[in-house]
C-alpha positions as CSV (number, residue, x, y, z in Angstrom):
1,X,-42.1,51.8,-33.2
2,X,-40.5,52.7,-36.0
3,X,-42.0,50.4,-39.1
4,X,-41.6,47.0,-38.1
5,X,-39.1,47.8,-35.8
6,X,-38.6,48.1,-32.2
7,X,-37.7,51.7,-30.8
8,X,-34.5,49.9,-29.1
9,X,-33.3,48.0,-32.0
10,X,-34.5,51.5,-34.3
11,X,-32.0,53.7,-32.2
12,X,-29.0,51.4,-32.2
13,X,-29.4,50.8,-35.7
14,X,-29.3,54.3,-36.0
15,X,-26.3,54.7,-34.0
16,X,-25.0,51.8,-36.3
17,X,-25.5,54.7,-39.5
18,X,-24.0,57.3,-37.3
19,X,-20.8,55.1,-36.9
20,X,-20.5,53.7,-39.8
21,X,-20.5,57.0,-42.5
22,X,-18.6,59.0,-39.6
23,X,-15.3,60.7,-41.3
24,X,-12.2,60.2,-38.8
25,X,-11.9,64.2,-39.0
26,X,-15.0,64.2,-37.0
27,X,-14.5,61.3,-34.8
28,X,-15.4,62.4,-31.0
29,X,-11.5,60.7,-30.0
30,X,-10.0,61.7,-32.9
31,X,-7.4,64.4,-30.7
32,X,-6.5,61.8,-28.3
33,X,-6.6,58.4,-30.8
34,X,-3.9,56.4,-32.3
35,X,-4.6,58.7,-35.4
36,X,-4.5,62.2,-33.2
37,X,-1.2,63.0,-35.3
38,X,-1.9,62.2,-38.8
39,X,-1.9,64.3,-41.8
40,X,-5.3,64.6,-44.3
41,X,-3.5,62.4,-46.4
42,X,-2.8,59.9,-43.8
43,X,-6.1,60.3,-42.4
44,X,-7.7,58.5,-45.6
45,X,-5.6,55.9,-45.7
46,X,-6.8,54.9,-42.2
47,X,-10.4,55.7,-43.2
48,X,-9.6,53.3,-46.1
49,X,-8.9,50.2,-44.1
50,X,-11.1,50.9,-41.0
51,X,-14.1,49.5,-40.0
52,X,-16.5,49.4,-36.5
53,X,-17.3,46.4,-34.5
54,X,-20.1,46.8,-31.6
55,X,-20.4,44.5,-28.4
56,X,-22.5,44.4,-25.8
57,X,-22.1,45.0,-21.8
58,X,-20.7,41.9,-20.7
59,X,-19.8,40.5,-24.6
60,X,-15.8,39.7,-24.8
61,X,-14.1,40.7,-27.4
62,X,-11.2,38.5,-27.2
63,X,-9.9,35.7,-25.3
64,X,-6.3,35.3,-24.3
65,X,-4.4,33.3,-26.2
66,X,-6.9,34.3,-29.2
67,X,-5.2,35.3,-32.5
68,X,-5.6,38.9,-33.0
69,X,-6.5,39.6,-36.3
70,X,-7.6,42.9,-35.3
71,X,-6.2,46.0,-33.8
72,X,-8.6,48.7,-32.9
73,X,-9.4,52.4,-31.0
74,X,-12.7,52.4,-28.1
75,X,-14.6,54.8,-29.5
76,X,-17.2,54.9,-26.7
77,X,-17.9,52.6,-24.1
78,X,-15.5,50.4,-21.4
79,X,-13.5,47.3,-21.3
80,X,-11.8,45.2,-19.1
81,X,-8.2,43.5,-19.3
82,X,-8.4,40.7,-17.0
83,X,-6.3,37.7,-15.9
84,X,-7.1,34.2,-15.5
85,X,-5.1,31.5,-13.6
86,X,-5.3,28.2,-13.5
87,X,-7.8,27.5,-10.4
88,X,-10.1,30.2,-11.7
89,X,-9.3,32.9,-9.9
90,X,-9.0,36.2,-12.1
91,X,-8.0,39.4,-11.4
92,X,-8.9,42.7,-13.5
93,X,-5.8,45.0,-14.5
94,X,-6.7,46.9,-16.6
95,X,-9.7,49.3,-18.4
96,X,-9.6,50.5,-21.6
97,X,-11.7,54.0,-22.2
98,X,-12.5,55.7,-25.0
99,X,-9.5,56.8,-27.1
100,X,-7.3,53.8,-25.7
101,X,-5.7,51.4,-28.3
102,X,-6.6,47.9,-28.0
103,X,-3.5,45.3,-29.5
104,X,-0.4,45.7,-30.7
105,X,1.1,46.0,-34.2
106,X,3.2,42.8,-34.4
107,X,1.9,40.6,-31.6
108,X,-0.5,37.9,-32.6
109,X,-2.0,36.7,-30.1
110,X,-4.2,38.5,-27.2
111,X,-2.4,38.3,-24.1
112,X,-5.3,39.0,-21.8
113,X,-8.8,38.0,-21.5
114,X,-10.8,41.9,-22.7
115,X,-14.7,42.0,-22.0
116,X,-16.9,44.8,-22.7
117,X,-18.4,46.4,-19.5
118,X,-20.7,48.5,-21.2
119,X,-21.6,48.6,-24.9
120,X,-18.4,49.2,-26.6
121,X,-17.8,50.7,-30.3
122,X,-14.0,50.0,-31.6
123,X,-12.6,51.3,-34.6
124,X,-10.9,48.4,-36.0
125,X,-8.4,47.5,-38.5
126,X,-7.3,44.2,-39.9
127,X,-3.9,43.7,-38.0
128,X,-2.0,43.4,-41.1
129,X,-2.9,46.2,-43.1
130,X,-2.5,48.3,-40.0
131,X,1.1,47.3,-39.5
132,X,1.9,47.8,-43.6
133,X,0.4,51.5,-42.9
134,X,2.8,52.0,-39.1
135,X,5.8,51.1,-41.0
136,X,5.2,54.1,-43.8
137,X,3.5,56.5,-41.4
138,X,5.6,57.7,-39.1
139,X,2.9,60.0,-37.4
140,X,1.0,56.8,-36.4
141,X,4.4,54.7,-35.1
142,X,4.8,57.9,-33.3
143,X,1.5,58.6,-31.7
144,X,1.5,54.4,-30.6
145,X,4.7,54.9,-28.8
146,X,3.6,58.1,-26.9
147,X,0.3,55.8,-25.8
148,X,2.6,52.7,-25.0
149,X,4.7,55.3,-22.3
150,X,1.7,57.0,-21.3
151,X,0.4,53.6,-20.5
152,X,3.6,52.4,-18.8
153,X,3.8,55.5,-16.9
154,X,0.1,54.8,-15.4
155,X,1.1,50.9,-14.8
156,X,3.8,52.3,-13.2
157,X,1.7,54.9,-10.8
158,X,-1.1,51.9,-10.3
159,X,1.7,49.3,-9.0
160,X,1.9,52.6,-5.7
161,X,-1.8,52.6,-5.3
162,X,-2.3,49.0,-5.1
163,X,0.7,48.3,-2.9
164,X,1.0,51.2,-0.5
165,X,-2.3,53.2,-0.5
166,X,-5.6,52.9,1.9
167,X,-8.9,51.8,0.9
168,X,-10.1,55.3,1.2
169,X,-6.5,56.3,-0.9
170,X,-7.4,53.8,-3.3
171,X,-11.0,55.0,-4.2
172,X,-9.7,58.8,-4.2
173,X,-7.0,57.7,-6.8
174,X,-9.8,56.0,-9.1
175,X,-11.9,58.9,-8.7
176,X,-8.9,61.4,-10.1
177,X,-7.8,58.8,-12.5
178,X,-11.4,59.2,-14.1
179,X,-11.7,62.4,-13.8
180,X,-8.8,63.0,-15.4
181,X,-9.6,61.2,-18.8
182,X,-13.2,62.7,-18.9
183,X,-11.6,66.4,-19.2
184,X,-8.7,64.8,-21.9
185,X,-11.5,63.5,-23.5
186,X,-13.3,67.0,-23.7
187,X,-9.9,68.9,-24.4
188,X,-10.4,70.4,-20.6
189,X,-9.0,70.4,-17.4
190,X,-9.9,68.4,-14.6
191,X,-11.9,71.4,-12.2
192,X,-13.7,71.8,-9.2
193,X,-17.8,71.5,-9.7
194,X,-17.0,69.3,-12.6
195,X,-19.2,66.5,-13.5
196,X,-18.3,62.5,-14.8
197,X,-20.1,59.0,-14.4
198,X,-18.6,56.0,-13.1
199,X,-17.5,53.4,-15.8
200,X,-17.7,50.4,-13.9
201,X,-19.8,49.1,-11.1
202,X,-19.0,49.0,-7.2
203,X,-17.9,44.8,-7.9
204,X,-16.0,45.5,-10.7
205,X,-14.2,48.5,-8.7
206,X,-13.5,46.3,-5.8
207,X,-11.9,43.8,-8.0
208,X,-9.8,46.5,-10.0
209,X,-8.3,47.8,-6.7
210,X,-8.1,44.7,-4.8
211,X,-11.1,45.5,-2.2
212,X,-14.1,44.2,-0.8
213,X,-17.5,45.5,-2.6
214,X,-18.1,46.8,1.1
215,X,-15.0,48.7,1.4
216,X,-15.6,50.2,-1.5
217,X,-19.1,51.1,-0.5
218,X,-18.0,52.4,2.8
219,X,-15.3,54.4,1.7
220,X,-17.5,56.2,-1.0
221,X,-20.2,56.7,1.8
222,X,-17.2,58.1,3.5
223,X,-15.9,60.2,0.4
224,X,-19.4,61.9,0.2
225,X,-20.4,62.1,4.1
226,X,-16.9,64.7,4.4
227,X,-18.0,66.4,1.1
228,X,-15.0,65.5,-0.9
229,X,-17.6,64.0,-3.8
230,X,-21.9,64.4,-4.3
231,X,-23.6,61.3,-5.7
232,X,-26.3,62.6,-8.0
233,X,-26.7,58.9,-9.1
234,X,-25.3,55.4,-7.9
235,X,-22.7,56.3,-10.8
236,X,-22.9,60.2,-11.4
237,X,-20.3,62.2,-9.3
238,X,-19.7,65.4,-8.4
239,X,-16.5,67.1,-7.4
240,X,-16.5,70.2,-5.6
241,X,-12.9,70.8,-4.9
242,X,-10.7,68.7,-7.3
243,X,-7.7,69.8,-5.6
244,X,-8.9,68.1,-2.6
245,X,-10.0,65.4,-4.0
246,X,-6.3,64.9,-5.8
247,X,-5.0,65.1,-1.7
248,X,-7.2,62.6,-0.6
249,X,-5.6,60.3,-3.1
250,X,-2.4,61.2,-1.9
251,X,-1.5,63.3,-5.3
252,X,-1.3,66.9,-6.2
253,X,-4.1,68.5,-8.5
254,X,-2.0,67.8,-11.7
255,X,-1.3,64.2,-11.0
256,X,2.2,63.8,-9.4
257,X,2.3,61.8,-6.2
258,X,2.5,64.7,-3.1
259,X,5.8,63.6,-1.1
């Protein structure tokens, strides 16, 4: 205890400070956000106009159809972009991981329901003001298009593994995919021995790549019985050959699809 209050609540409230007086300079996805590009000067405009929401695993943060006042960067945390039809079927397409943008400067409404799967943080800025500083800061208009291709490009490359790849193609492919943003994220390469926990859980992995939970289950019982991965945990993997793991998933070690 901590005072009056609980060690829990003491730590997040903590964290809370620790967000909330952190200088974008020194942001942890600062070299990868929607403000990776911007001058010292343009870095204190943003810092003028930002602020941090929090939610909690399984919280959503917006509805579709919602009016999005906000734009905003995950700072930590994951999120789902998910679908909804009329009978109540829904089908996850999307994540959103640290670093990724989550809006767009002139649309108003959300066009997809977006939950948080774990406890999220998101740098946020009021849609308007954010759009005012895009228009006169070309390093930001900049930096959103290059995440807007990068983002079509992986659409693009998700569209092959959900249409043409196994079940034991599609888990490789997820596997590299994450593996691939944890070393971004740590200004790294993707190598063999390297280390990264799953963001999602074996249900919510089924649903991104159209499986059953036991498929999925198999197939990582199947990915770790031929040594291709180690489980030290139910979500902490292991990959001793990276490059092998990338064939298994039907790509080369940098990413391309192997023909």
């Amino acid at each position: 205890m901590a005072g009056n209050i609980p060690l829990t609540n003491w730590l997040i409230l903590m964290k809370d400070l620790l967000f909330d007086t952190q200088e974008c300079a020194s942001c942890p996805i600062r070299h990868r956000a929607v403000c990776a590009r911007c001058e010292a000067d343009e870095l204190k405009r943003l810092e003028a106009i930002k602020f941090y929401r929090r939610f909690e695993a399984g919280q959503p943060i917006v509805w579709k159809g919602d009016a999005m006042d906000v734009v905003g960067s995950m700072v930590d945390g994951v999120a789902a972009l998910s679908h909804g039809m009329e009978d109540g079927r829904t089908q996850m397409v999307g994540l959103l991981l640290p670093s990724d943008f989550l809006g767009r400067p002139g649309r108003r409404e959300a066009t997809h329901d977006v939950r948080a799967v774990t406890a999220v943080t998101l740098c946020c800025f009021r849609r308007r003001p954010f759009e005012d500083l895009v228009e006169s800061t070309p390093h930001v208009a900049q930096r959103l298009l290059e995440m807007t291709l990068d983002e079509l490009d992986a659409v693009r490359e998700w569209m092959v593994v959900l249409g043409r790849k196994t079940a034991r193609e599609k888990i490789a492919s997820f596997l590299t995919t994450i593996a691939r943003r944890e070393a971004v994220l740590r200004r790294a390469r993707a190598v063999n021995g390297m280390r990264f926990d799953l963001p999602i859980n074996r249900d919510a992995m089924a649903d991104y790549l159209g499986l059953t939970i036991e498929t999925v289950s198999r197939q990582i019982s199947s990915l770790k019985r031929d040594n291709v991965i180690v489980l030290e945990s139910k979500r902490t993997v292991v990959v001793p050959d990276f490059a092998r793991l990338a064939a298994e998933a039907g790509d080369d070690s940098d990413g391309g699809l192997l023909c």
